[in-house]
C-alpha positions as CSV (number, residue, x, y, z in Angstrom):
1,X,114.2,68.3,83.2
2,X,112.3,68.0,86.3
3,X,110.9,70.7,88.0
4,X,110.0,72.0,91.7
5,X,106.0,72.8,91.9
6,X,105.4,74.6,95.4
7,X,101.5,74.7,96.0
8,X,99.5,77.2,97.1
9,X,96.3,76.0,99.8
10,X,93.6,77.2,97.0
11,X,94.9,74.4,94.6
12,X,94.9,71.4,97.1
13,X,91.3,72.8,98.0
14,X,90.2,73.5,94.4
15,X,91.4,69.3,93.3
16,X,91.6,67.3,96.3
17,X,94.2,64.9,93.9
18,X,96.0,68.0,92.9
19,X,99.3,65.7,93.9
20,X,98.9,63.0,91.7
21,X,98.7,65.6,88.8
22,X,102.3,66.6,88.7
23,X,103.9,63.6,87.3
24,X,107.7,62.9,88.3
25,X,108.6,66.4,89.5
26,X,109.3,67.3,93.0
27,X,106.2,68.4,95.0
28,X,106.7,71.3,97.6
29,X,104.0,72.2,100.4
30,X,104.8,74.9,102.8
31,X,104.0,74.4,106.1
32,X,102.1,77.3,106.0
33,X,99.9,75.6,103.5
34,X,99.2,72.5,106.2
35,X,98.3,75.5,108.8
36,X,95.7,76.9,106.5
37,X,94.4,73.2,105.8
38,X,94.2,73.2,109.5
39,X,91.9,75.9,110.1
40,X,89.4,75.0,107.4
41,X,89.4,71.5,108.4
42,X,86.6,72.3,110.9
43,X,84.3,74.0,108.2
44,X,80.8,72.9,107.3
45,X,80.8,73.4,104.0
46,X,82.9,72.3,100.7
47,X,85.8,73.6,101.4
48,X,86.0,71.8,104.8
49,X,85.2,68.8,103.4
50,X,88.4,69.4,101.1
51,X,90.8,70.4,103.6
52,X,90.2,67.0,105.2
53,X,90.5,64.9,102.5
54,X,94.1,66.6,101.9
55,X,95.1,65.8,105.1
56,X,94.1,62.7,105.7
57,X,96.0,62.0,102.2
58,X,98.8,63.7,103.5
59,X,99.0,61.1,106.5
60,X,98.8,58.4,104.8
61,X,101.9,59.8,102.6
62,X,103.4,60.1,105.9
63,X,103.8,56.0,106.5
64,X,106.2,56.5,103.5
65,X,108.9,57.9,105.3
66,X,109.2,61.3,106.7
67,X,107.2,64.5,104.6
68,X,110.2,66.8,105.9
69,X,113.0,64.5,103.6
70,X,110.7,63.9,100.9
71,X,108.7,60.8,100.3
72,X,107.4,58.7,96.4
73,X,104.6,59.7,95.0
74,X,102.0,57.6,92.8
75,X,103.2,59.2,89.9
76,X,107.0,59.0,90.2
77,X,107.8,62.0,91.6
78,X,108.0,63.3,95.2
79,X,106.3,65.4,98.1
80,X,107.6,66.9,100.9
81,X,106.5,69.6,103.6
82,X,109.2,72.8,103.7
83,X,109.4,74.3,106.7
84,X,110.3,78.1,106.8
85,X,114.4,77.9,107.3
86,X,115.1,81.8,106.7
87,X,113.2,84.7,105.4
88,X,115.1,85.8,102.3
89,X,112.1,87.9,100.9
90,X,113.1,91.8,100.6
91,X,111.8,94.0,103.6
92,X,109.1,94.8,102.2
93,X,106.8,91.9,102.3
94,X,105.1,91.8,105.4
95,X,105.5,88.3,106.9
96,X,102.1,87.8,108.9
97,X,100.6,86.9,105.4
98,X,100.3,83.3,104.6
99,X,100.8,84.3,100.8
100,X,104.0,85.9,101.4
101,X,105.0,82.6,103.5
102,X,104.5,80.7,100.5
103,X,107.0,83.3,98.4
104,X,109.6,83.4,100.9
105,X,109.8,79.0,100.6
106,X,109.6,78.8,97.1
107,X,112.4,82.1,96.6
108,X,114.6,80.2,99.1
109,X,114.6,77.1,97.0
110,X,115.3,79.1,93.8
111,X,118.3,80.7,96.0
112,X,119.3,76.9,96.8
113,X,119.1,75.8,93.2
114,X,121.0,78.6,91.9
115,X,124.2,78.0,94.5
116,X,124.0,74.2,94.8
117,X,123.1,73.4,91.4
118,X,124.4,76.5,89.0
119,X,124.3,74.1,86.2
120,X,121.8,71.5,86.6
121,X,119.2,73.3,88.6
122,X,115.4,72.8,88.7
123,X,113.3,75.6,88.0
124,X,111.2,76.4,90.7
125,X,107.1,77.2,90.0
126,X,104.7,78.7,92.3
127,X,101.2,76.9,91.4
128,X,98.3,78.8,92.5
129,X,94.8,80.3,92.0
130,X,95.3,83.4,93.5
131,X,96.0,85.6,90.9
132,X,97.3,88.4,93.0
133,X,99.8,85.9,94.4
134,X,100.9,85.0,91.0
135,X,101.7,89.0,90.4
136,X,103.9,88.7,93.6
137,X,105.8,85.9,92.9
138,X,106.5,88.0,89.1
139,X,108.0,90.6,90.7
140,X,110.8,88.9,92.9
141,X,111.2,86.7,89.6
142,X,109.5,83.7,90.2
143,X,107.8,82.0,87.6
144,X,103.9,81.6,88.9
145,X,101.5,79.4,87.4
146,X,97.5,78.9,87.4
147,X,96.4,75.3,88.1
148,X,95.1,74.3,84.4
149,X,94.3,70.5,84.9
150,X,90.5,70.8,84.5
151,X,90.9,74.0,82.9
152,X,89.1,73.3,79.2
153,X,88.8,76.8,76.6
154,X,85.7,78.7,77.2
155,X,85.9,80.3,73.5
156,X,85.7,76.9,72.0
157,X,83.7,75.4,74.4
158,X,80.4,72.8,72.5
159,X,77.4,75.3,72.2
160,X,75.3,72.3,70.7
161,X,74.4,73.7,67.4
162,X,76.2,73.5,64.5
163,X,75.3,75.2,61.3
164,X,75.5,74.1,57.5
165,X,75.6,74.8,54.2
166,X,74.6,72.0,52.0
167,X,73.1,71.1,48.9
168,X,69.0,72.2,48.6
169,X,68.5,68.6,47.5
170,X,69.8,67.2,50.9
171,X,67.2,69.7,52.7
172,X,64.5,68.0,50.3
173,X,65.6,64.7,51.1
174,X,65.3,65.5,54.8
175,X,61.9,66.7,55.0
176,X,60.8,63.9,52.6
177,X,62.2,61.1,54.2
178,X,62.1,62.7,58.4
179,X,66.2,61.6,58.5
180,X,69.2,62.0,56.1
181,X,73.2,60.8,56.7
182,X,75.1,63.4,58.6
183,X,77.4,65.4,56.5
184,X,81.0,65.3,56.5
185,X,82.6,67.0,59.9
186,X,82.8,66.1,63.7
187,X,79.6,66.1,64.9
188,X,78.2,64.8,68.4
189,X,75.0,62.6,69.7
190,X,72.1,65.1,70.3
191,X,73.6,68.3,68.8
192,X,71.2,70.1,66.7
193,X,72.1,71.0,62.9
194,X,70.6,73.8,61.3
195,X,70.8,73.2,57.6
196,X,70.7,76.1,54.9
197,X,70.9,76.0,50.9
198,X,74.1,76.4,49.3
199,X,72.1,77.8,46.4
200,X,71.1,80.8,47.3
201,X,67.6,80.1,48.1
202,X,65.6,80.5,51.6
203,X,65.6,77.0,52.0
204,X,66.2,75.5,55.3
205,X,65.8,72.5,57.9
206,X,66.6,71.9,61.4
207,X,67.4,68.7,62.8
208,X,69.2,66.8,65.8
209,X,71.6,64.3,65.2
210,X,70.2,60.7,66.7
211,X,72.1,58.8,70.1
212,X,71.7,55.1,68.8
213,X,74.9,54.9,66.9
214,X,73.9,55.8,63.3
215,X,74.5,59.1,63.7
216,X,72.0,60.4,61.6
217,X,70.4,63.8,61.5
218,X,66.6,63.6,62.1
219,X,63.9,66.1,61.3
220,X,62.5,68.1,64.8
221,X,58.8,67.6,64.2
222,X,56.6,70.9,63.4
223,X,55.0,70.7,66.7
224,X,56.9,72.7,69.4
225,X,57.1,71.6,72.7
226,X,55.5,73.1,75.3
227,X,55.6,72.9,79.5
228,X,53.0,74.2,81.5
229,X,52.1,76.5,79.2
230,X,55.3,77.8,78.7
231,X,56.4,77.8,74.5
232,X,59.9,78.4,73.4
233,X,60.4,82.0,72.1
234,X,63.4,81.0,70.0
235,X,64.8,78.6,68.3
236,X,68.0,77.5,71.3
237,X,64.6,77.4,73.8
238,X,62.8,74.8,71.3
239,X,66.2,72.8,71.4
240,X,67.0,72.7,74.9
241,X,63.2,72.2,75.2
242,X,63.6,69.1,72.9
243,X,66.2,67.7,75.3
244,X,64.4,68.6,78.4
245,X,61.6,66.3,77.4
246,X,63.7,63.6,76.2
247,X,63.7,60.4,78.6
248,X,67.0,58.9,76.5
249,X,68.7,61.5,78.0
250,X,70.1,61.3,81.8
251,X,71.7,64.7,81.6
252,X,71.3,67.9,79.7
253,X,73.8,71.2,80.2
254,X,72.3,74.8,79.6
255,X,74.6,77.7,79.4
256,X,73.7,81.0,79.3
257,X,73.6,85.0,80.5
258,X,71.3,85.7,82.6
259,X,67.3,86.2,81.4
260,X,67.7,83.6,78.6
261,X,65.2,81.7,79.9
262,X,67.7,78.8,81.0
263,X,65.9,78.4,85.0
264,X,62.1,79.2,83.6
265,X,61.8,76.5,80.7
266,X,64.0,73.7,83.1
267,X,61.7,74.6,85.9
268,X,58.8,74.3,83.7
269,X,59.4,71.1,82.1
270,X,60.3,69.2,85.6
271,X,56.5,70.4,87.0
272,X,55.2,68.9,83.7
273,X,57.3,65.7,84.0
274,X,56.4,65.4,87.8
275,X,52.9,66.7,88.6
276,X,51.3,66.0,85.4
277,X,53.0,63.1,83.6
278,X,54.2,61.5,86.8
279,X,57.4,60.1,85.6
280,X,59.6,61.2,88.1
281,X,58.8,60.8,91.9
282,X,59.6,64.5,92.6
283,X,61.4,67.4,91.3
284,X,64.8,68.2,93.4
285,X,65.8,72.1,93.0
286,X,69.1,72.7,94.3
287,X,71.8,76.0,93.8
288,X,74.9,76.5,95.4
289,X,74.8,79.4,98.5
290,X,77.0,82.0,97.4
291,X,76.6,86.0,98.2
292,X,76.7,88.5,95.8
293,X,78.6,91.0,97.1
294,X,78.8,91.2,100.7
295,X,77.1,88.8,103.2
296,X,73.6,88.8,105.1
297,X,75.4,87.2,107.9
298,X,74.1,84.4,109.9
299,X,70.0,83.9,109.0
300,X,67.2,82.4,111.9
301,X,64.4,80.2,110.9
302,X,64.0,76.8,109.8
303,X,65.9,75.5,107.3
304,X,63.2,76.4,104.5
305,X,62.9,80.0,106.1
306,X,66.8,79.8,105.7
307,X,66.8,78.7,101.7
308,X,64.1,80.7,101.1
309,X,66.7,84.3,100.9
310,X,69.1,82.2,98.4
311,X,65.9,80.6,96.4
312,X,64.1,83.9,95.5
313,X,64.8,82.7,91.4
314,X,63.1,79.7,92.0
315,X,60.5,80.9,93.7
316,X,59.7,83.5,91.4
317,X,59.8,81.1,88.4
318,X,57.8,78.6,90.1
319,X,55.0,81.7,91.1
320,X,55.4,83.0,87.7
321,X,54.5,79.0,86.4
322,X,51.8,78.7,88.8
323,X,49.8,81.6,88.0
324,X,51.0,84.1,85.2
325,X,48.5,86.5,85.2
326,X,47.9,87.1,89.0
327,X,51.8,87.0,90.7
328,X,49.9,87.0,94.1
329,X,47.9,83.8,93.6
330,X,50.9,82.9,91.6
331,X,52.8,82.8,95.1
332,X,50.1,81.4,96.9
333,X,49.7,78.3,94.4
334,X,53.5,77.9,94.6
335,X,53.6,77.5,98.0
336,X,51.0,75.1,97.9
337,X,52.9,73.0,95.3
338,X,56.4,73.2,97.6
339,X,53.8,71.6,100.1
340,X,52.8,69.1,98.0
341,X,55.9,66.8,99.1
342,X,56.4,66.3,95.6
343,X,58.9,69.2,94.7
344,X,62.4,70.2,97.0
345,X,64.4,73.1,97.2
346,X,67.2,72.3,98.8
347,X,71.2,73.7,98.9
348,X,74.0,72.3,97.1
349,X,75.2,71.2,101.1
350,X,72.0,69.2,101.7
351,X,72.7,66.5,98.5
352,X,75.8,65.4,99.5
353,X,75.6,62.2,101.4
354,X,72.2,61.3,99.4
355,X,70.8,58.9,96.7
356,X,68.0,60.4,94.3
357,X,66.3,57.5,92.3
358,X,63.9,58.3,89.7
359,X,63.5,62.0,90.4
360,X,63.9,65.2,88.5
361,X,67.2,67.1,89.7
362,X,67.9,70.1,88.4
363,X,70.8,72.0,89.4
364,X,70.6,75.7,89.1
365,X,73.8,78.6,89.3
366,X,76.3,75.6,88.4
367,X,78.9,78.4,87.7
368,X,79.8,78.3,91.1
369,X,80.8,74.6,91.5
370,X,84.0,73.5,91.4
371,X,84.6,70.6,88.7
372,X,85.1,68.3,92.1
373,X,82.0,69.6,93.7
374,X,80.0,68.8,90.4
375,X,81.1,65.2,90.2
376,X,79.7,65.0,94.1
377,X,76.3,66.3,92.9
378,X,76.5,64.1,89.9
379,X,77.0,60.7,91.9
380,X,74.1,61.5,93.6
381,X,71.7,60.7,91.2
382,X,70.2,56.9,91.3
383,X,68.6,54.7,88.6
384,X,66.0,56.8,87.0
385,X,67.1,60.5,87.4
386,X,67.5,63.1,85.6
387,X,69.6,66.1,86.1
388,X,69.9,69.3,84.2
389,X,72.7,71.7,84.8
390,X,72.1,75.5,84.2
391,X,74.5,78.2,84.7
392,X,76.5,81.6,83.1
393,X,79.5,81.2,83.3
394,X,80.2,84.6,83.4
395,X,78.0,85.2,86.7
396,X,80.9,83.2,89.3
397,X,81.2,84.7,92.7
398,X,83.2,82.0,94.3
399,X,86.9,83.0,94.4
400,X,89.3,81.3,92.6
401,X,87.0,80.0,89.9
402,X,86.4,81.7,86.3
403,X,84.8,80.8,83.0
404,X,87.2,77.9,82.3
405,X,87.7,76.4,85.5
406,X,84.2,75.8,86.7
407,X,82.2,72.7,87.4
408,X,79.3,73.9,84.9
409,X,81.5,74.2,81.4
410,X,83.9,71.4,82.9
411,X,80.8,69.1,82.7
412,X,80.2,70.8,79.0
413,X,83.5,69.4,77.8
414,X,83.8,66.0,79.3
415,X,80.5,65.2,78.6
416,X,80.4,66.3,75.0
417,X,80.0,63.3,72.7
418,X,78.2,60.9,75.1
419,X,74.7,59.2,73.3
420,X,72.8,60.3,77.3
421,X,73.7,64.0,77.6
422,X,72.2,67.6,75.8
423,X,73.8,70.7,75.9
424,X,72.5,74.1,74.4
425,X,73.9,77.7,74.8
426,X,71.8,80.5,74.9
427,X,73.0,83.4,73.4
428,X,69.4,86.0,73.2
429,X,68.0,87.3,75.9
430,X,63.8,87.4,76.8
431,X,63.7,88.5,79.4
432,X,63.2,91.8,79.0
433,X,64.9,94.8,76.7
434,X,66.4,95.8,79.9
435,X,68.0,92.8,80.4
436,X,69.2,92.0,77.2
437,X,70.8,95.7,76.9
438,X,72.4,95.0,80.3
439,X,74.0,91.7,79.7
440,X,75.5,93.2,76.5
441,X,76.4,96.2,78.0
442,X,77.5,96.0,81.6
């Protein structure tokens, strides 16, 4: 049976090709919606850029026939614009909200369907991200739904470890021969295997399973990596370490709470790879620009002075790097290195529109991408670079966006299983006792 979707603005903004997503149902966008699109359209930032791209879709739907009567979609279905005919909401909704302009379309359809169509009628569905919206439109019965498309399930999201019991002698064989066959079980390029003795015994082996196609699990070597001095203090920093330093990969994923060490060891390892080695050209630092809690308002300066309120974790990291037994000429060092040309902090608003060949990117705070936002980042990169992606999922201040909507584990799950990309989550805390009691118990 087909059904009647009536869209809320935050879902058009949230997946510019939220349309095309609906199959052959009938597509419903209040014209309050197209009012909203019109007062972001001006906007600077993301969600501008969105709310144009909507509407210039929604004009070239137009040269189908008229939006008001309902025009063919791409994927069989159709879209039209409803216009507010009469306000059948009870008196107690106060109409000056666009929210409750929304509720008053989609309960007049219902009202339609019930009297025109008593026994072939469509059910009518409010799709939106605001959950407080989806309450409402309970209430006055009206089933509500979240848009799921790129929604994947944070609880069985990859971590990139997998753990093993198997037989000593295939821990033996391992360390003897540096590589043994994978064991049975759905396993992934890159993802590490920690291996333990069914036996009884303390035996043990950790190993990574290999990219070129053989899928065999290799031996990690004795030495651990290290990156400007900094060592991995456990064993999910030597991995992500290991894939850090790995120029067969393009991408690598790090998810984590916060003090795991997910910023510190990235930021380390693009200064080794850049300044010392010289492999890359330079080392791109971007993060997305969103407040905790309330604003600062509008900030002077250049547009370095302007960064340099929303940067503090990088530069801290970066002073902590430079010097990490004096944090004053641990500041003074970084600042020399930012002058260097050879490392940029920039925003998540000043990549878009660029091509980064053969440079380190990393891209800090991903939580607070949108999975549309993280493939604009993404394409950015040219021949040569490599991004890593950091986040905690759990740390989102953008609204509308949770643990399983986000560009950072959207990435994670899509990307799973491809021979160029690493992911490790980080689940202990060293940054201090502090910090690992708050981030278990707050």
């Amino acid at each position: 049976m087909k059904k009647i979707f009536v869209l809320d603005t935050n879902v058009l903004l949230h997946d510019v090709k939220a349309i095309e997503v609906f199959e052959d149902n009938d597509i419903v966008i209040p014209i309050v919606v197209i009012e909203e699109l019109d007062n972001f359209k001006t906007d600077a930032d993301d969600r501008g850029k969105n709310a144009r791209i909507v509407s210039r879709m929604l004009d070239e739907y137009r040269t189908k026939g008229r939006l008001s009567e309902g025009v063919p979609t791409d994927s069989g279905g159709t879209l039209r614009i409803e216009m507010d005919k009469e306000r059948v909401l009870p008196s107690s909704f106060v109409f000056n909200k666009s929210d409750n302009g929304i509720l008053n379309i989609a309960y007049f359809l219902k009202k339609k369907e019930e009297t025109h169509k008593p026994n072939n009628q469509k059910p009518v569905i409010i799709v939106t991200k605001d959950t407080n919206l989806r309450l409402k439109a309970e209430a006055i019965g009206i089933e509500a739904q979240d848009y799921t498309t790129d929604k994947i399930n944070y609880s069985e999201l990859y971590t990139g470890v997998a753990e093993l019991e198997v037989d000593a002698a295939v821990i033996d064989g391992l360390y003897k021969n540096k590589n043994c066959p994978l064991p049975e079980g759905n396993f992934y390029p890159n993802e590490f295997i920690i291996l333990k003795a069914n036996d009884g015994s303390k035996k043990s082996a950790i190993g990574r399973v290999g990219n070129n196609g053989d899928m065999n699990v290799r031996l990690l070597p004795q030495q651990e990596p290290a990156a400007w001095g900094i060592k991995p203090l456990n064993k999910e920093q030597r991995f992500a370490m290991e894939l850090l330093l790995d120029d067969t990969l393009d991408i690598v994923t790090l998810v984590g709470a916060a003090g795991t060490g997910k910023t510190l060891i990235t930021l380390a390892t693009g200064l080794q790879r850049t300044l010392d080695e010289e492999k890359y050209r330079r080392l791109v630092v971007c993060r997305s620009v969103v407040p905790v809690g309330k604003d600062i308002g509008f900030l002077p300066g250049t547009k370095e002075e302007k960064l340099e309120v929303w940067m503090g974790a990088i530069y801290d990291n970066m002073a902590f790097l430079a010097d990490r037994k004096n944090p004053d000429d641990g500041e003074e060092k970084a600042k020399y290195i930012l002058d260097s040309g050879k490392v940029e902090i920039a925003s998540i608003t000043h990549i878009r529109g660029r091509s980064l060949p053969q440079q380190y990117m990393i891209v800090d705070d991903a939580q607070n991408l949108t999975p549309h936002e993280m493939k604009t980042i993404l394409t950015r990169a040219g021949e040569g670079t490599k991004v890593v992606v950091t986040g905690d999922p759990y740390q989102i201040d953008t609204p509308y966006l949770d643990a399983e909507s986000n560009g950072l584990t959207y990435l994670v799950d899509r990307f799973k299983g491809q021979k160029n990309h690493g992911h490790i989550t980080f689940t202990k805390t060293e940054r201090s006792r502090l910090a690992d009691i708050a981030s278990k118990l707050l």
